[in-house]
C-alpha positions, 0 to 999 in steps of 0.5 A: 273645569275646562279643557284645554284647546286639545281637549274633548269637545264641551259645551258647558251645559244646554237646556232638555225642557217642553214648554206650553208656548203658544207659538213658535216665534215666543219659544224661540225668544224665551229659549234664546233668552235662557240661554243668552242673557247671562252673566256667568262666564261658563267658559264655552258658548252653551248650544241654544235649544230649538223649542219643544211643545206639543207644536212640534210632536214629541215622536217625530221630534224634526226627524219626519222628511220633507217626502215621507215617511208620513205620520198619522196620529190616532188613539194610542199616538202615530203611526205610519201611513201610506201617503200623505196626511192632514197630520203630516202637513200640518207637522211640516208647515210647523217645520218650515215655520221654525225654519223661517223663524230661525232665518230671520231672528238669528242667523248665525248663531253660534251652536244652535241646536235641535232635539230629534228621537233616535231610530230605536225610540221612533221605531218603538213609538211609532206603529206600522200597520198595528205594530210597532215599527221596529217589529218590522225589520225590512220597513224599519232599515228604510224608514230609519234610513230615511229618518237620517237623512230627514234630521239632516235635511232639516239641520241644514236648512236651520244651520244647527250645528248640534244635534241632541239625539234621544233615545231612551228606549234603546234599553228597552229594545234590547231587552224586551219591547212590548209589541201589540200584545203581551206575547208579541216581544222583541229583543235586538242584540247590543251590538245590532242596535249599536250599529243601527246607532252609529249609522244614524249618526254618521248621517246625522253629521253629514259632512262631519262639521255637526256635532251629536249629543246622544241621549240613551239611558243606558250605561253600556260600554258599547255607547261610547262606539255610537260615534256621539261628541257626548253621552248623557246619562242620568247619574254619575256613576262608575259605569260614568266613570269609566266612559270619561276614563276611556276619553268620553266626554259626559252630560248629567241629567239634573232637574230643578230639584237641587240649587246651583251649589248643590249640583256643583259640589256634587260634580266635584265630590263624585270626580274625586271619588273616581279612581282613573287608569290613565293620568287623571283627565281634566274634569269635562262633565257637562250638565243638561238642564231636564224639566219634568213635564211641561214647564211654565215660561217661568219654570223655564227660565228658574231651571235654566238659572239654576244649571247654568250657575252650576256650570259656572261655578264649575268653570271657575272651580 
């Protein structure tokens, strides 16, 4: 299920996990043994994961900059601080550690690949002076700015050349994000967060040789203008259906909870269900392997089995 060489931009299917490794240089081998070491032919090269555990914090996901901003963590997760931190140089040492790491064992590998949070989803998450950041609208446009540039002076320096960017609650902002109380709400118009999206993107891909997989949870029509290579959603839906139909190419959300087979014919079954007001496009649903909370090495790599093997079995269907 391949296009041809005119076709939208695939990747066959990549890996979305958090594992317990103890240390870097071991997450790296494992994820590079996932992803790596197989037998089935998928038709493209997959992109290969850099790590994502508790060594990396989850909120700044590689976005925070080498200069700032600067993160503190305290009760209720991190926040903005005014100037350098115990946190942020450790989270630092841990960045420039992954990029020794990457230099040394695999230079050159063909699309590698770094999880970062959208400007939406670090601003919810991360507070500034006890509120969430994006409540302040002059604070917010810089920091998100400077998020851009940190993501991208961080994917040079480990030579990635795709970028899964998260942003999952990009739904919430837009509809109601909960600030410090109950009463304090906030609410951004589509078509505002839209465009913060896409300027994030465009400095994400610097001179435009990366590739960008965007990650939201949401079904809007405006997605598909963010500029992303691939929107990931979680269902195939008619909404999904539409994307594709409008030339998107899409990623699923599957877990460990279906074998190959059954993730397989799901595809098949729902793209034959599909009714498309162009002349039918070549099927290009890739799949991204999800794992629910911190995964074992050996979850890690039965998961990534049973993905991979529904993207094969696609491939020669």
């Amino acid at each position: 299920m391949n296009p041809g060489e005119d076709g939208p931009l695939r990747f066959g299917w990549w890996e979305d996990v958090v594992t317990d490794h103890a240390d870097l240089r071991s997450a790296l081998a494992a994820a590079s043994r996932r992803t790596r070491d197989v037998d089935e032919d998928i038709g493209v090269v997959p992109p290969l994961s850099l790590p994502q555990s508790d060594l990396l914090p989850a909120t700044a996901a590689m976005g925070a900059l080498v200069g700032g901003p600067y993160l503190r963590s305290h009760a209720r997760g991190w926040e903005v601080a005014p100037g350098k931190t115990l946190d942020a140089r450790h989270f630092l040492g841990r960045l420039h550690e992954l990029a020794d790491i990457v230099a040394e064992v695999m230079p050159g590998t063909d699309r590698l690949m770094v999880h970062v949070s959208g400007p939406w989803t670090f601003g919810a998450s991360v507070e500034y002076r006890g509120h969430p950041l994006c409540f302040d609208r002059p604070a917010f446009r810089d920091i998100a700015l400077s998020l851009g540039e940190g993501v991208k002076e961080f994917c040079d320096a480990v030579g990635a050349s795709v970028v899964h960017v998260h942003e999952r609650r990009l739904g919430e902002v837009a509809s109601r994000l909960q600030g410090a109380t109950e009463f304090e709400t906030m609410q951004v118009d589509r078509e505002v967060a839209v465009n913060v999206e896409r300027r994030f993107i465009e400095q994400v891909r610097g001179g435009g040789e990366r590739s960008v997989i965007f990650d939201s949870g949401v079904e809007w029509p405006e997605v598909t203008h963010t500029g992303a290579d691939c929107i990931v959603v979680d269902g195939l839906t008619d909404s999904v259906a539409r994307m594709v139909d409008g030339g998107a190419s899409v990623a699923w959300r599957v877990d460990d909870g279906q074998t190959s087979e059954d993730i397989a014919r799901s595809v098949i079954r729902t793209w034959r269900q599909w009714t498309f007001d162009v002349a039918t496009p070549e099927p290009q649903v890739d799949l991204v392997a999800v794992g629910e909370g911190i995964l074992k090495p050996g979850a890690a790599a039965e998961l990534a089995r049973t993905v991979r093997g529904a993207a094969a079995l696609l491939h020669r269907n």
